[in-house]
N, C-alpha and C positions, 0 to 999 in steps of 0.2 A: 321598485327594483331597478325598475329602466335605468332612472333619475341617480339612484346610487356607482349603478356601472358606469354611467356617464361620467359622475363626478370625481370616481375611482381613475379613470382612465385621463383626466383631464388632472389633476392632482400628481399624480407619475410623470405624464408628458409636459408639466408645467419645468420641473427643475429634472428630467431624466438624466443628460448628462450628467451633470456632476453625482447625482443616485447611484448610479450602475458602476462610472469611474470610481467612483469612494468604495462601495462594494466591492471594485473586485480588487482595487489596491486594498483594501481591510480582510478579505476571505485569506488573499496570499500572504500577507503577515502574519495574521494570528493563526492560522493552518499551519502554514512552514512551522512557526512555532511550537504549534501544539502535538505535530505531528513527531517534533524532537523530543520534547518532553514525554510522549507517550514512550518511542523508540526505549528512551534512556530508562524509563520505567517499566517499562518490561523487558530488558533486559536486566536488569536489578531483583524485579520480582523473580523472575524467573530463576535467578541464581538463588534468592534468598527462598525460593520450595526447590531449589534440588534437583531441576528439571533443564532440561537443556532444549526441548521443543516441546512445541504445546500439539493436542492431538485432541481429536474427541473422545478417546479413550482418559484422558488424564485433565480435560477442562477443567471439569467437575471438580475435584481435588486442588486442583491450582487457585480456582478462585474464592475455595473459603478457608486461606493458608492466609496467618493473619499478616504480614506483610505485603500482599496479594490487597487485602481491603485496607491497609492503610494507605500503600499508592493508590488505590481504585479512587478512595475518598478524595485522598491531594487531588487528583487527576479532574474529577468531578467539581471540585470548588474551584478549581482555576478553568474549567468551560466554563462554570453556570456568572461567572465573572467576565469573561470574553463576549458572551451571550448576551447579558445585562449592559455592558458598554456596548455591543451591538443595535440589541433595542432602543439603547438612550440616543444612540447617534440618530438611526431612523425615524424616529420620536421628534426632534431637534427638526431632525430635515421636512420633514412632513406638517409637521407646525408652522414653519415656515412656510412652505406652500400655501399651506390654507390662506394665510396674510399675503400672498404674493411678493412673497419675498423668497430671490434665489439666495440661497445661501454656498459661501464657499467653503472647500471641503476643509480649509482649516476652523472654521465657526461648526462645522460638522461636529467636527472630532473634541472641540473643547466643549459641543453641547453634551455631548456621549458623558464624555469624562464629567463635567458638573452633576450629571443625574446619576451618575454611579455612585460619585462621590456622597449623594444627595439621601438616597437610600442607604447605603455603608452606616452615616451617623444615627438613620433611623431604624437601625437595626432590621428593617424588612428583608428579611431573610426567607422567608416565605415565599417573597414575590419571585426570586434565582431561581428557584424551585417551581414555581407557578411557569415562569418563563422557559423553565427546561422543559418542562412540558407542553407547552404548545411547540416549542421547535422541536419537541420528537414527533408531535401529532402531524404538525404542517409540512415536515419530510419525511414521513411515515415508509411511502413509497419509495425513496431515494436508500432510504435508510436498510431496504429491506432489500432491493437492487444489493447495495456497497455487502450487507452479511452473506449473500446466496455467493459473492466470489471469493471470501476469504475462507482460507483451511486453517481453523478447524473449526469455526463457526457455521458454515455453508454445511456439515453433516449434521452438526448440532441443529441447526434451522429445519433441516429436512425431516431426521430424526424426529423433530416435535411436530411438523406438518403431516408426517403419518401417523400420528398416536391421536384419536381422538381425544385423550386429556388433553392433551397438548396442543390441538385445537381450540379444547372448550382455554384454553387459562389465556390463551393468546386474545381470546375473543373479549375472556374478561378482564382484560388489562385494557385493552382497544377502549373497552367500552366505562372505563373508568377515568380514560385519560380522558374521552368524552363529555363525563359526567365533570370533570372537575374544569377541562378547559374553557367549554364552550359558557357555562355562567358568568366563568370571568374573563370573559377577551375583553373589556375595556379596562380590566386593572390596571394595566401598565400604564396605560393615559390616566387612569386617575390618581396613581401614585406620583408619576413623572413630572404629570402635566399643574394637575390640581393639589398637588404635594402633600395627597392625603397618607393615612397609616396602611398596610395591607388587607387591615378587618375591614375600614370604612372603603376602602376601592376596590374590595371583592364587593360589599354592598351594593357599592354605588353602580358598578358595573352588572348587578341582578335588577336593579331598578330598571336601567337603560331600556336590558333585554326584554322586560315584560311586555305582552303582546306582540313582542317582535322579532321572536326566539326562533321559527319558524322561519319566516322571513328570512333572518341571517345567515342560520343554517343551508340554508337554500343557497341564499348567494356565494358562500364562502366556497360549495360543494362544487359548483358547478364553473368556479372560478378554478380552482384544484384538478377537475377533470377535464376542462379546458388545455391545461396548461401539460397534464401528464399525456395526452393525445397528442398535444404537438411536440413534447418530446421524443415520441413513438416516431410521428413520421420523421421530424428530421433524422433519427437515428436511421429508421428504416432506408432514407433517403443516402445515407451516408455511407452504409455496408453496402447498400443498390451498388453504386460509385464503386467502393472499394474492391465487391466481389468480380465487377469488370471489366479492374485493373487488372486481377488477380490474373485471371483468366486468359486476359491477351497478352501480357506480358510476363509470365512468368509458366513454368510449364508442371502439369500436374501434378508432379511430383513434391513440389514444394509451394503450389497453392496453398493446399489444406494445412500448413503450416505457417501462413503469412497471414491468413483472412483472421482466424481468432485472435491471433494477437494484436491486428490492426483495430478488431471489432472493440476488444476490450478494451484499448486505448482510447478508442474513438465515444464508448459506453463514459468510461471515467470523465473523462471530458467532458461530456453532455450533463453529466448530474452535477458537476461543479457549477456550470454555469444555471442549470437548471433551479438549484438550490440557491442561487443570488435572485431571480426571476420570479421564484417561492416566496423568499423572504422579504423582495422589494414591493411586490403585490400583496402580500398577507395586511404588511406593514400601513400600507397605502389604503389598503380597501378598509382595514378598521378606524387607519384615522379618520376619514372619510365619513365614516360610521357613525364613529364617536362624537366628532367637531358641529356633526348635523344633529344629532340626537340631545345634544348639547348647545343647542343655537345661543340660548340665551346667556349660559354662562362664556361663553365665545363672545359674544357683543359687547361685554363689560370689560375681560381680559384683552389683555396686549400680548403679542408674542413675545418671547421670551428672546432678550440682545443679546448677541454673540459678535456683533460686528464690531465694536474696540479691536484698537490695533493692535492690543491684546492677544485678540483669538484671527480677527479678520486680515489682519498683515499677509499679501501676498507673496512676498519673501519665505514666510515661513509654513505656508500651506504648500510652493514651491518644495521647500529642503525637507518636508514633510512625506511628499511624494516622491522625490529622490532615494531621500533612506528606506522606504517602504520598498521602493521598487529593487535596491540594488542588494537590501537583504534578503528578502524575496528570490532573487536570481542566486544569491550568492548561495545559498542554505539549498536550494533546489540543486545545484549544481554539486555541490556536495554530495550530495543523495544520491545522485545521478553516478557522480566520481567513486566514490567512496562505497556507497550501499547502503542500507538500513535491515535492523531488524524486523521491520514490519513488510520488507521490498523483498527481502530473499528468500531460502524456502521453508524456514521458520512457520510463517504462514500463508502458502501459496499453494495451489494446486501442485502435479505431480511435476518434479522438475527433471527435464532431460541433460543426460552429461553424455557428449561425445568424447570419445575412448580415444587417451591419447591422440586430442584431435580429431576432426573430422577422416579420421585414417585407413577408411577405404578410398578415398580420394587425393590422398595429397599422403605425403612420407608423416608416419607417426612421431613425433613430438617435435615436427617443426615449425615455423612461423606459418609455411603455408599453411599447416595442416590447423593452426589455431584462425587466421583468418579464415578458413573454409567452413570452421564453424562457427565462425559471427555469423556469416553467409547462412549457413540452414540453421540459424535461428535457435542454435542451443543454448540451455540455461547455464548450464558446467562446461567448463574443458577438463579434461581430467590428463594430468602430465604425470611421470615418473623423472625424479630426480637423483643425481650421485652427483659427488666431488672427482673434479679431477687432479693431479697432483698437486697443479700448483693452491688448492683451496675454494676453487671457481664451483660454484653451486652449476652444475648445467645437465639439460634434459637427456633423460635413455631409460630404456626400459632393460636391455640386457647389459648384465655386468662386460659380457664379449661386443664387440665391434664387428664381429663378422660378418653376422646375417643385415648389416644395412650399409656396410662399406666392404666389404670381402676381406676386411684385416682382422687375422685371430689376435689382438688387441686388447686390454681391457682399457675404460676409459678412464681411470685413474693413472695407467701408465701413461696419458698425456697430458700435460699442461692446455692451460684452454688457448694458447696461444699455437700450440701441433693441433687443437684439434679443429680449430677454425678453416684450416689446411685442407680437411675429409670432407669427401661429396658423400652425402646422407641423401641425397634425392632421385641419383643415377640408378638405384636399384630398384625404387617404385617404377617409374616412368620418365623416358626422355625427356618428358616437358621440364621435368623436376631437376633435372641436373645441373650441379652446381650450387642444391639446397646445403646449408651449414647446420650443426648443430648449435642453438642456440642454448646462451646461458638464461636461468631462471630471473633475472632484471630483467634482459630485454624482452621476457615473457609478459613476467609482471608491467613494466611499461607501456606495451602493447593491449594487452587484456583490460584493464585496469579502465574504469568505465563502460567497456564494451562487452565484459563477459567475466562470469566467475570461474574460478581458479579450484580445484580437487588437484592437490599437491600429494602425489603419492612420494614419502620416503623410503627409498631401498633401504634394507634390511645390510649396513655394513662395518654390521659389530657394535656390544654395548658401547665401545669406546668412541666412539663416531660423532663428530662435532656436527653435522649434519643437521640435524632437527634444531641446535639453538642458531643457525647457521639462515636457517630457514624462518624460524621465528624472525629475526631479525630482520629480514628482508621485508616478510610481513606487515613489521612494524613501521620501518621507513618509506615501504612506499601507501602508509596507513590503508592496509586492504584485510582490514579484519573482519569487516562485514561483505567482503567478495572473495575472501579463501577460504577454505577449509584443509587440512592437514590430516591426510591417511598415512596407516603404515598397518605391517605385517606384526610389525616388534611397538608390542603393549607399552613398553618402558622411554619410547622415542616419545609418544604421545603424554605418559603424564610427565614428563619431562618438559614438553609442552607449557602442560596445563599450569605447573606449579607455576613458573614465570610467571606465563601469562594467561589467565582463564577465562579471556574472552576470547581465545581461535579455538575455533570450533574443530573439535578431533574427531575420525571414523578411525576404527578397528576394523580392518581387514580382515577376513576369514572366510574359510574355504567349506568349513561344514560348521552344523550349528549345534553344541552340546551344553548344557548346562546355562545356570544365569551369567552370562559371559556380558549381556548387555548391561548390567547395574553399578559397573567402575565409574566412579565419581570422573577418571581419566578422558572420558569418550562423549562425545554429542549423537553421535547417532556409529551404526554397525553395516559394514559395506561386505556382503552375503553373496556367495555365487547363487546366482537366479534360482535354480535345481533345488535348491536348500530353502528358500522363503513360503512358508504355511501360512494357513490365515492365523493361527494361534501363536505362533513365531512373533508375527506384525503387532498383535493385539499385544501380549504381553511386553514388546521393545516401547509401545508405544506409551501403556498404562506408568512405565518407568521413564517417558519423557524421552525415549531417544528416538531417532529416526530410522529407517531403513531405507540403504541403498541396493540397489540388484546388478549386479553386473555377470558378465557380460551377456545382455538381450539382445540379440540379433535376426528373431523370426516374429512374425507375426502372433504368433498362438504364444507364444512365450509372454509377449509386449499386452498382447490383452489379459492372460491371466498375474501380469504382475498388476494391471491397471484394477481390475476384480479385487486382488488383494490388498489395494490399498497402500503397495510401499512409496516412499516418498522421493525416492529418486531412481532414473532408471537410466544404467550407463550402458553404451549401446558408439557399436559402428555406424551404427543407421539413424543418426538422429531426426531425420525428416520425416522417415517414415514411423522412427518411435513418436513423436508429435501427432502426425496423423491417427494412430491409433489412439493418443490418450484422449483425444478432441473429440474424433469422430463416436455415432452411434450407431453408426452402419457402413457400408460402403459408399462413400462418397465420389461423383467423377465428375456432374453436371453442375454447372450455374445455380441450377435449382436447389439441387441438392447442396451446395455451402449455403447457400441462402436458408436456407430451413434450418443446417447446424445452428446458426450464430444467430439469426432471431428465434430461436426457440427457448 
């Protein structure tokens, strides 16, 4: 066993470099990648079942809705393809090593691609399959981290961890994947390598094992929990650090609002790189395995050449890594700009929207009062908009100008060029004076990578250009996965939709009567808090839409919306609505963030 870790460890450290560089330029291509394809795919499915948010009340239904399994399928045959050129590269690379040969990451990437290609003609289809299966075994742990933080999987998971069925089925899936992986971890070397069929390299890879099953097992487990302990402490090591930043420079009130969201960043991160660490040692210790176990067929064969200027040209393993990298950056920034399906609260824990702005702090629907909530860390802004005469889409919550400028005014009787003129901030506080009412661009310009957008439309008349006024804005500064579009007036919304059906619309409403939630018009229903039941939630949800709360402003409020489960909670207080939906108790000590976030 010694003699194999040794050789394990000395086979990685031979070509590490280029290992880990090719890893993680190949993780962030085909991620970014697959990560859009997914987006795009379930926001398709999701239209094509009629649902506008996915809940654990409505999983269940979503995913046996047959365009539901024919993306699931697509989706699945372009990983276990990804995975497969994955393995073939690491294959490529690690054979190399054995012959002391470095290979460069373009001779990598054209080995990957010949053994895919290589299997594709031999139809071993089987082996995709064989191979999705150990990569669900060998990230088992990661994998089960990534499900416990997504909504609505993360209820679903829990859901099944307290049902002893659901227990026992988990165990016997575990213990299946078991049964089929572990006989054959040397297939992929002997399809790959020895370019056998998948019958003969599941065989040949049971031959191997005999007498040595044990042994392997052994190794593999202990390499696996090695590795899931040092992920522990360096994360441990990492909140340590972050919770005593927290602490000394920031002041209690918006700790417990900085720490989980820096933990969860800082968690995501670690299993990325964790899962290249996973994959580059899984890879390594079986070749290792294999190439020994196999001595003899090893002495006759030759590695297999990639170095033709063909594959080995360093020009083109250069503009290789170029494109990777700038796609990579490019597609993440997107994401970042723009939003995704999978990013927003679609599937997210409970998401905070501060109420026209952070606007106990700063004048309500002004630029301060939206950078005051990038500052405490809200998911939403949430603004009111009207026209003013001359056509100018610009922020207010009252049709009168009084109550924030002392002019009994409305703001249509100004063009946005008078109205640019009015101090909107002198009436908050001195500091503020001097604040202008901004138009909804330079909202959107501002917001727009930094924070999502709850565009409430005043109610001003069917005849009211207003909401295709607003789509439009929408559309050109492409923030259709960072808006969302409320209103009072049901007709503003599918007027919306028909256009365009992917901005996601709330109905506004003051009390709850009837199936009001089931308009094909609407993505989710924004409910005054007073009014949200748990049967309310449960039913909005079963029908795919969401629930907003507004306005939360107490404690007892914030935790029994958090109890019942709604999905977004609009609130003056966004720090402290954070801190209630985070916390499990009263939080004030070091200690106490530290137990929240590694727990």
């Amino acid at each position: 066993m010694s003699i194999l870790t040794k050789d394990t460890w000395k086979i990685i450290k031979f070509n590490q470099k280029n290992a880990f560089v090719f890893e993680l330029l190949f993780r962030l291509v085909t991620m970014t990648l697959y990560l859009l394809l997914l987006n795009k795919g379930l926001l398709f499915a999701l239209r094509m079942a009629g649902y506008s948010y996915l809940t654990a009340a409505n999983i269940g239904y979503f995913l046996v809705k047959p365009w539901t399994i024919l993306i699931t399928a697509a989706l699945t045959f372009i990983g276990i393809l990804i995975l497969t050129l994955e393995t073939g590269c690491l294959l490529t690379l690690f054979e190399g090593a054995y012959y002391s040969r470095k290979l460069k990451l373009g001779e990598i990437l054209a080995g990957g691609f010949i053994k895919l290609a290589h299997e594709i003609r031999r139809k071993n289809w089987r082996l995709g399959l064989l191979i999705l299966a150990d990569y669900g075994l060998v990230n088992l742990y990661l994998i089960y981290q990534m499900l416990t933080h997504v909504k609505p999987l993360n209820f679903v998971i829990s859901e099944i961890l307290n049902k002893p069925v659901g227990k026992m089925s988990l165990a016997i899936l575990l213990m299946l994947l078991l049964a089929i992986v572990i006989p054959g971890v040397y297939t992929f070397h002997a399809c790959m390598v020895e370019q056998k069929s998948f019958r003969d390299g599941y065989f040949r890879s049971l031959w191997l094992l005999r007498r040595r099953i044990f042994k392997v097992v052994i190794l593999l487990t202990i390499y696996y929990a090695v590795t899931v302990v040092g992920l522990w402490l360096v994360y441990s090591f990492c909140v340590l650090i972050a919770a005593v930043g927290v602490t000394l420079f920031t002041d209690n009130s918006l700790a417990l609002a900085i720490l989980p969201a820096a933990c969860d960043r800082i968690e995501l991160v670690l299993i990325f790189l964790t899962s290249i660490f996973f994959t580059v040692g899984n890879w390594g210790a079986l070749s290792v395995q294999y190439f020994s176990f196999t001595s003899n067929f090893a002495k006759r064969s030759k590695s297999s050449d990639y170095s033709g200027s063909r594959y080995g040209d360093r020009k083109l393993a250069a503009l290789f890594m170029a494109a990777a990298a700038a796609f990579s950056l490019f597609s993440i920034f997107g994401v970042v700009r723009n939003g995704s399906a999978i990013t927003t609260d679609m599937l997210s824990m409970i998401q905070i929207t501060a109420h026209r702005g952070s606007s106990r702090e700063a004048p309500e629907n002004t630029m301060a009062a939206m950078a005051k909530a990038v500052d405490d860390l809200a998911d939403f802004v949430e603004i009111d908009v009207q026209e003013t005469k001359d056509g100018v889409v610009v922020l207010g919550h009252d049709i009168s100008l009084k109550r924030v400028t002392g002019i009994n005014r409305t703001v249509s009787s100004y063009t946005f060029e008078e109205l640019r003129h009015l101090d909107v901030g002198k009436w908050f506080s001195a500091d503020y004076e001097g604040e202008r009412i901004p138009s909804l661009e330079e909202t959107m310009e501002f917001c727009k990578g930094r924070i999502n957008i709850n565009i409430e439309i005043k109610d001003l008349g069917s005849r009211s250009e207003l909401p295709d006024k607003v789509r439009e804005l929408i559309e050109k500064y492409q923030m259709k996965e960072q808006c969302v579009v409320t209103s009072v007036r049901l007709s503003y919304l599918s007027r919306i939709k028909e256009l365009d059906p992917d901005i996601r619309t709330g109905y506004i409403i003051s009390a709850a009567y009837g199936d009001y939630y089931s308009s094909d018009a609407i993505d989710f229903i924004s409910l005054r808090s007073s009014f949200v039941s748990e049967r309310l939630v449960e039913s909005a949800h079963k029908k795919g839409k969401a629930v907003h709360a507004w306005t939360v402003n107490n404690k007892s409020e914030m935790e029994r919306m958090k109890m019942l489960g709604v999905d977004n909670i609009i609130t003056d207080y966004p720090v402290l609505a954070r801190e209630i939906v985070y916390r499990q108790a009263a939080t004030e000590s070091l200690l106490e963030y530290l137990r929240l976030v590694l727990k």
